[in-house]
Backbone as JSON Lines, residues from 0, in Angstrom:
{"i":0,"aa":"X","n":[-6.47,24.94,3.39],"ca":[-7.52,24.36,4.23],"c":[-7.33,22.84,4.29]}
{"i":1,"aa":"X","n":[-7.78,22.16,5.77],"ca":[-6.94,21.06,5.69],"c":[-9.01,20.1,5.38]}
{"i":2,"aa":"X","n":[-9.01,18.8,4.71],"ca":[-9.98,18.09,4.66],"c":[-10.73,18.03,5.46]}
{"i":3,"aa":"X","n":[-10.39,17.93,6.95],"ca":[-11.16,17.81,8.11],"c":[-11.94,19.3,7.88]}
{"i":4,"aa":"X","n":[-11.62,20.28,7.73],"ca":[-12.09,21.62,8.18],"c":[-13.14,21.8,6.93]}
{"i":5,"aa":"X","n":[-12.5,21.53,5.59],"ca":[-13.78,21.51,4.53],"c":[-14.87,20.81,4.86]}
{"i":6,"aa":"X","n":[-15.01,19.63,5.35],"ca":[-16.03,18.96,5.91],"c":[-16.78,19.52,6.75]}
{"i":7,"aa":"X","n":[-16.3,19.79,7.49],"ca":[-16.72,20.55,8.43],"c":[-17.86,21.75,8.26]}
{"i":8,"aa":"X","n":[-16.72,22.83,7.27],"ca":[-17.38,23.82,6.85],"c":[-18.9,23.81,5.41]}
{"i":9,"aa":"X","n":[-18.36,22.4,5.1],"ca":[-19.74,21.98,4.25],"c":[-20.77,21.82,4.71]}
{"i":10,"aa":"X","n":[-20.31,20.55,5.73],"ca":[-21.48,20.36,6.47],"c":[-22.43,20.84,7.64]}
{"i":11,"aa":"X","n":[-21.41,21.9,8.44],"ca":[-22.14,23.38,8.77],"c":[-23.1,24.11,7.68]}
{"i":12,"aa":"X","n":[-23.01,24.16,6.24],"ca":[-24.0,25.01,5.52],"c":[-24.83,24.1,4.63]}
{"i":13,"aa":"X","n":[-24.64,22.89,5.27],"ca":[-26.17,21.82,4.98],"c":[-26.86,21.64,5.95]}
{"i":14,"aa":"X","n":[-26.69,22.03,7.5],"ca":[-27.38,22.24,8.4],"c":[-27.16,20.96,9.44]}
{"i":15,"aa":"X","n":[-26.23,20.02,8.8],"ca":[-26.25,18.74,9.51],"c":[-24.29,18.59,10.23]}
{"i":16,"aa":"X","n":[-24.33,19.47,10.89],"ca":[-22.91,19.35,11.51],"c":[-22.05,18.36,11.92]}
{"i":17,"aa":"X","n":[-20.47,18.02,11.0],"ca":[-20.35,16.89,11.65],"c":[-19.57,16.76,12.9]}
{"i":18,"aa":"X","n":[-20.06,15.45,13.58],"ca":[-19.41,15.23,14.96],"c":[-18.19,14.08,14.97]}
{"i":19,"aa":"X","n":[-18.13,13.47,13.86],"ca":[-16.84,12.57,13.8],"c":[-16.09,12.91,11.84]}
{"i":20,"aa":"X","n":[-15.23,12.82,12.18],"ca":[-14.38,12.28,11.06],"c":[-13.01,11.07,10.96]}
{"i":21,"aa":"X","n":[-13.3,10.27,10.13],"ca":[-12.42,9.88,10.35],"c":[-11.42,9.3,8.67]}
{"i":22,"aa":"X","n":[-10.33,9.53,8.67],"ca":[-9.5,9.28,7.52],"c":[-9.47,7.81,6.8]}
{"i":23,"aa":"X","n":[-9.9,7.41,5.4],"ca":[-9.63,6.06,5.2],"c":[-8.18,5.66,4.85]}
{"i":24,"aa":"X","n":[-7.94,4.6,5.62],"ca":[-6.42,4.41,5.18],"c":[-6.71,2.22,5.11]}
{"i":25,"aa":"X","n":[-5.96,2.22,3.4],"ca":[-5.73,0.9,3.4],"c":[-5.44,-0.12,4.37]}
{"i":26,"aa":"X","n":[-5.6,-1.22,4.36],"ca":[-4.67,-2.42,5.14],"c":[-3.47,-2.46,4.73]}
{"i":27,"aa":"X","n":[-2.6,-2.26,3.12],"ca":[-1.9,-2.41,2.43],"c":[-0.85,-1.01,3.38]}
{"i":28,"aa":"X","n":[-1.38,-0.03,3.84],"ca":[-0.65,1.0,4.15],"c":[-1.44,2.51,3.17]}
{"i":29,"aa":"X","n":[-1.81,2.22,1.98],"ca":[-1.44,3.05,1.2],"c":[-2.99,3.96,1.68]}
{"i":30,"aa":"X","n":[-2.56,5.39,1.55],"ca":[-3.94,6.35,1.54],"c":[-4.46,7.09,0.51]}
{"i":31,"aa":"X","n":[-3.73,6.43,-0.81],"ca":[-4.96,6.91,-1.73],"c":[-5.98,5.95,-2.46]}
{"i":32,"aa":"X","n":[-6.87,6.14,-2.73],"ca":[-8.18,5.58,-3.43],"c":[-8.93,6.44,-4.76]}
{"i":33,"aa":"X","n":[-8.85,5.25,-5.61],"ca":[-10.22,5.82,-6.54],"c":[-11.73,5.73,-5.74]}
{"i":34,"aa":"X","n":[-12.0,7.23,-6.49],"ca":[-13.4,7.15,-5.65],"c":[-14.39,6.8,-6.63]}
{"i":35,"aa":"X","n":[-15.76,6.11,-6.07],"ca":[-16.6,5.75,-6.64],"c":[-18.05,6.39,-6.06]}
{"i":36,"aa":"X","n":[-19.13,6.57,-6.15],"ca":[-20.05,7.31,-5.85],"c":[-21.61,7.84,-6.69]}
{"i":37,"aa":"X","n":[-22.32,7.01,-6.05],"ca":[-23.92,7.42,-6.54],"c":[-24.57,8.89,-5.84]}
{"i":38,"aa":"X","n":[-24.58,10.24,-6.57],"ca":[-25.38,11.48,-5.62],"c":[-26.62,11.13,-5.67]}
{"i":39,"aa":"X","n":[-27.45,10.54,-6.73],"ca":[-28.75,9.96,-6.62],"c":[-29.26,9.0,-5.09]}
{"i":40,"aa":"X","n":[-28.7,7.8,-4.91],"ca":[-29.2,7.09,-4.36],"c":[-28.12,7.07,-2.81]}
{"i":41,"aa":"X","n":[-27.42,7.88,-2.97],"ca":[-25.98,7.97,-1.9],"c":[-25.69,7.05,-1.21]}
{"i":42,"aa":"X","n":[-24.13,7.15,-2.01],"ca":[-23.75,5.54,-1.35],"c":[-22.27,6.45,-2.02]}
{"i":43,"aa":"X","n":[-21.33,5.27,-1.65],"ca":[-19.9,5.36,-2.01],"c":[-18.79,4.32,-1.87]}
{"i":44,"aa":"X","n":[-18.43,4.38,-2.5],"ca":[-16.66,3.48,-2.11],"c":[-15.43,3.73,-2.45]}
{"i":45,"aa":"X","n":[-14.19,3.38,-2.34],"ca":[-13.03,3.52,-2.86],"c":[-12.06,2.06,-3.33]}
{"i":46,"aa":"X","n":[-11.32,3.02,-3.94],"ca":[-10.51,1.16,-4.25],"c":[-9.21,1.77,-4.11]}
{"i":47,"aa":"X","n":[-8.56,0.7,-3.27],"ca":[-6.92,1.16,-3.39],"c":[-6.17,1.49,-4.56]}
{"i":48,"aa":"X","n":[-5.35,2.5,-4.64],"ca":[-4.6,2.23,-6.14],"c":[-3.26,1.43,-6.19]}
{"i":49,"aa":"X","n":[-2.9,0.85,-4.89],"ca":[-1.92,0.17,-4.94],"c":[-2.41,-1.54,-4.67]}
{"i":50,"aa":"X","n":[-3.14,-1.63,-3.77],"ca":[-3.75,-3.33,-3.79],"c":[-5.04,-4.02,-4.34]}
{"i":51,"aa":"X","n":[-6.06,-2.38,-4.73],"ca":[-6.85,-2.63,-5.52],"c":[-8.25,-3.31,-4.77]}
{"i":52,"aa":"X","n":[-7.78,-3.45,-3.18],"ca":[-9.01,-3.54,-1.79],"c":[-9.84,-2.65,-2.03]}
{"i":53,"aa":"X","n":[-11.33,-3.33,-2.2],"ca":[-12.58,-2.11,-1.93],"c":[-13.09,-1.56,-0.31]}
{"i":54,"aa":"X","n":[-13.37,-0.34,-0.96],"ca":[-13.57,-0.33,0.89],"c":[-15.1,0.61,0.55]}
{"i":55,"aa":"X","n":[-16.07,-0.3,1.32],"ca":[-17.67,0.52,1.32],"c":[-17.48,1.36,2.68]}
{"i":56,"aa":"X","n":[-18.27,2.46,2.04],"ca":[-18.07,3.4,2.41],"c":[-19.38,3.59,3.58]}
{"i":57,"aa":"X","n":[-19.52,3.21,4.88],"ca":[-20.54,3.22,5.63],"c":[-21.95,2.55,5.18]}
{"i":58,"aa":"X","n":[-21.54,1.17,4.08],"ca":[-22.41,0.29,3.97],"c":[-23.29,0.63,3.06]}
{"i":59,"aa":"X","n":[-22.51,1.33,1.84],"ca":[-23.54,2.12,0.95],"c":[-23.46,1.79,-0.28]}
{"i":60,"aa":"X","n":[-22.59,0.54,-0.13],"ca":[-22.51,0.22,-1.58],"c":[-23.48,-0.66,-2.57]}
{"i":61,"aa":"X","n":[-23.99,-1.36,-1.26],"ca":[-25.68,-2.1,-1.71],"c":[-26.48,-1.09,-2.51]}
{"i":62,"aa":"X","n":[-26.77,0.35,-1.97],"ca":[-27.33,1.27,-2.98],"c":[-27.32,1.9,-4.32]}
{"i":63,"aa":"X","n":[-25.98,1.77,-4.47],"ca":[-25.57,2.43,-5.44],"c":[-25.8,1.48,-7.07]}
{"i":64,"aa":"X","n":[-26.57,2.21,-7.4],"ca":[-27.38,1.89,-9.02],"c":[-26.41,2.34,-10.25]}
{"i":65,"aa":"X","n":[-25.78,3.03,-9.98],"ca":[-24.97,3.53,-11.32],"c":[-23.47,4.49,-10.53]}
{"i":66,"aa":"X","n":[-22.11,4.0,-10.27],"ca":[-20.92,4.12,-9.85],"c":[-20.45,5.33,-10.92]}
{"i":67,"aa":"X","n":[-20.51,6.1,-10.37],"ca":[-19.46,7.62,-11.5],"c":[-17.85,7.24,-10.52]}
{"i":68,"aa":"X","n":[-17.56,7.25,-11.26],"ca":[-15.83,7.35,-10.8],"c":[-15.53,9.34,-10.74]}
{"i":69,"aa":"X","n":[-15.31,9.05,-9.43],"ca":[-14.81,10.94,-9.37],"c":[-13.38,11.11,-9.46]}
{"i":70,"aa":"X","n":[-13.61,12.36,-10.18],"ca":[-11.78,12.88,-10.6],"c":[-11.9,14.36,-10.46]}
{"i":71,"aa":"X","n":[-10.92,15.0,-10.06],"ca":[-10.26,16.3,-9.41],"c":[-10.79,16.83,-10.19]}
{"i":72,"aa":"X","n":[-10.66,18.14,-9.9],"ca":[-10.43,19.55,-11.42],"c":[-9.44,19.31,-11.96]}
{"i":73,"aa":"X","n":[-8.24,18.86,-11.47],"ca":[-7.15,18.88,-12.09],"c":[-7.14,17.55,-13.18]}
{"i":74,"aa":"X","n":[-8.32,16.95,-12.98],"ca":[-8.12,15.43,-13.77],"c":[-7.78,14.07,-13.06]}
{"i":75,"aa":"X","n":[-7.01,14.31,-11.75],"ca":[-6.35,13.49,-11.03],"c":[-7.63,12.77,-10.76]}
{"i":76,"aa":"X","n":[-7.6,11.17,-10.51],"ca":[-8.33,10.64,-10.03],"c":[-7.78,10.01,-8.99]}
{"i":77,"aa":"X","n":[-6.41,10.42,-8.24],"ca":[-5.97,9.53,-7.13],"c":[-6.53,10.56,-5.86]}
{"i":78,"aa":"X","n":[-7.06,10.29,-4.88],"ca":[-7.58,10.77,-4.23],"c":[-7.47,10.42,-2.78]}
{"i":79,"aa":"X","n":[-6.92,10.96,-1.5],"ca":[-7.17,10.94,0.06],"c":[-8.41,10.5,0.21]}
{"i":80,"aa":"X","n":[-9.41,9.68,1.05],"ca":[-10.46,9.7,1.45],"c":[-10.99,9.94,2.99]}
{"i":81,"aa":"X","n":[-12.08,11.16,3.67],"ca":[-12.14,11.0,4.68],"c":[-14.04,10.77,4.78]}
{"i":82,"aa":"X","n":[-14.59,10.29,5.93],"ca":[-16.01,10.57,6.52],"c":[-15.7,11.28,7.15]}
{"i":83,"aa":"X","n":[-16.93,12.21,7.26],"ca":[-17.37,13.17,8.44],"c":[-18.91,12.35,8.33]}
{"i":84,"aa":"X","n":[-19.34,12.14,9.66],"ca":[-21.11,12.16,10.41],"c":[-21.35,12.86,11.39]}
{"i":85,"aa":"X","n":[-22.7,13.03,10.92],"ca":[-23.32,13.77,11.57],"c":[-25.03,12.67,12.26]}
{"i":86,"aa":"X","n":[-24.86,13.13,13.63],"ca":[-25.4,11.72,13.95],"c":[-27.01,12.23,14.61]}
{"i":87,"aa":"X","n":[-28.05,11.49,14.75],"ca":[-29.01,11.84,15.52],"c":[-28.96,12.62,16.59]}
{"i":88,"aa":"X","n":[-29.91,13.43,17.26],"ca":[-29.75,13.83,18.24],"c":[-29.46,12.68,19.5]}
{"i":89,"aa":"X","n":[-28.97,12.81,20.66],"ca":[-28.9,11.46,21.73],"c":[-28.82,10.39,21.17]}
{"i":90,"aa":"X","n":[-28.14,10.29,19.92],"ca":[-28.05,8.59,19.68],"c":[-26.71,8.82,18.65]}
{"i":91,"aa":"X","n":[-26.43,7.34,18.66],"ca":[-24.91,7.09,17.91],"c":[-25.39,6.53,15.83]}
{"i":92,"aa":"X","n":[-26.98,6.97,16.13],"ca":[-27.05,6.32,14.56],"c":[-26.96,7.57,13.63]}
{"i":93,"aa":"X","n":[-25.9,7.69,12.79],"ca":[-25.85,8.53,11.63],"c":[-26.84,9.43,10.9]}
{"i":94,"aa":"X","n":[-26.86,10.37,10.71],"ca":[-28.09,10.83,10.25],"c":[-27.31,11.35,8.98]}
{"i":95,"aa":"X","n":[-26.53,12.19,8.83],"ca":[-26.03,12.19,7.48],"c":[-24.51,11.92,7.67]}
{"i":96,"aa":"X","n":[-24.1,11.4,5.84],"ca":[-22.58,11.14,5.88],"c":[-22.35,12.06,4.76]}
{"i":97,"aa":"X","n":[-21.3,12.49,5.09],"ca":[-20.38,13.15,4.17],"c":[-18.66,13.04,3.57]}
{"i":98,"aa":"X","n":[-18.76,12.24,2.49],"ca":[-17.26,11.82,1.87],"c":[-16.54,12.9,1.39]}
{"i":99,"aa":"X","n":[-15.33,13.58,1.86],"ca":[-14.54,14.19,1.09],"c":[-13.21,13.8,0.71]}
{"i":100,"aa":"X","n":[-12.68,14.22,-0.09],"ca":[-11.1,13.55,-0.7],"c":[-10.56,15.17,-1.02]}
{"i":101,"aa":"X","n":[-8.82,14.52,-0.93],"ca":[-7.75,15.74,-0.55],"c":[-7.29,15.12,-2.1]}
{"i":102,"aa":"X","n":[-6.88,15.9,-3.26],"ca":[-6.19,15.67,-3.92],"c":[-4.29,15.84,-3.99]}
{"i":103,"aa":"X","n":[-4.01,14.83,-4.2],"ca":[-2.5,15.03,-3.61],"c":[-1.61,15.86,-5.06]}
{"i":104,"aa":"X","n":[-2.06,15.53,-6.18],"ca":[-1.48,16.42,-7.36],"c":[-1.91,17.91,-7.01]}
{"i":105,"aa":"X","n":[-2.85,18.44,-7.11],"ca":[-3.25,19.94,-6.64],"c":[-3.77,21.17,-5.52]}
{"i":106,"aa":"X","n":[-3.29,19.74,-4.74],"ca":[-3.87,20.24,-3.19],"c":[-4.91,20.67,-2.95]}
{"i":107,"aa":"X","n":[-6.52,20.47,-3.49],"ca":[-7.89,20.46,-3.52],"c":[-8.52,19.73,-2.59]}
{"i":108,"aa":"X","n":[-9.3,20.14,-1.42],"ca":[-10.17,19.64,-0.79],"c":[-11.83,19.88,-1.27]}
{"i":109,"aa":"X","n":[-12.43,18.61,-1.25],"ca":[-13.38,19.08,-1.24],"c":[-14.89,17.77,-0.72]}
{"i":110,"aa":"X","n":[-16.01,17.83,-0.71],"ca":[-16.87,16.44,0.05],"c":[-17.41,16.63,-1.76]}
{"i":111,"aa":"X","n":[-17.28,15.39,-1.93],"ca":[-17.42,14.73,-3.35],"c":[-18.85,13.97,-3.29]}
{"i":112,"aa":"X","n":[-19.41,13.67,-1.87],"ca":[-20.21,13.27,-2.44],"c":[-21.5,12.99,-0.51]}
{"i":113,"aa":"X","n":[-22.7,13.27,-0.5],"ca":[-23.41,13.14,0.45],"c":[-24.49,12.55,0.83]}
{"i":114,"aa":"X","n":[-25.21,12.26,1.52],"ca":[-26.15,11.84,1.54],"c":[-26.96,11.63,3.6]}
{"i":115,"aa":"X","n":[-28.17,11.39,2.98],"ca":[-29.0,11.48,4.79],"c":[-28.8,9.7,4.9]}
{"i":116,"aa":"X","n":[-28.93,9.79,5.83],"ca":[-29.14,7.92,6.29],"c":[-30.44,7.72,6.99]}
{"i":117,"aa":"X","n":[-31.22,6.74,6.54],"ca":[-32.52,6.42,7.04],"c":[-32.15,6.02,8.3]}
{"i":118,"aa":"X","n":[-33.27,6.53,9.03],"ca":[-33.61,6.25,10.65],"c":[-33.54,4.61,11.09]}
């Protein structure tokens, strides 16, 4: 199953379908990231593992009260990062986001981490 489609299929059975995704990829080139992530207060970010650039994750990093660093089943903490949103009805403002990461050691997709976005 490819990342786009897990997203997808997650966020079909949270009721909030998404209508964009899009892949994070460094300035440096590189596409993996440690992920970082509050499920409490939802928010997220990543950090390159090669230049070590943060990248907030749809402006959510102001929220986030306490950063868990996420790591695979397998342990791996190097991680693909994509968004999927899911947006208001007739409008372009977000209503929920959903982060998932592709693990490149075990080939694991999965959305690591979610949240609604205030109106």
């Amino acid at each position: 199953m490819s990342l786009k489609k897990e997203i997808e299929r997650y966020s079909n059975l949270n009721g909030y379908p998404t209508t964009s995704y899009e892949e994070l990829n460094c300035d440096c080139g590189s596409k993996e990231f440690r992920l970082y992530s509050d499920d409490d207060e939802g928010g997220a970010f990543g950090i390159c593992v090669t230049c070590n650039s943060e990248y907030d994750i749809e402006n959510s990093r102001e929220y986030i009260e306490e950063a868990l660093n996420n790591v695979c089943n397998c342990d791996s903490e190097l991680l693909s990062l994509a968004v999927g949103k899911a947006f208001y009805p007739e409008s372009n403002e977000s209503r929920w986001v959903y982060v998932g990461a592709h693990c490149g050691k075990c080939g694991l997709d999965g959305v690591y981490v979610d949240w609604k976005q205030s109106a």
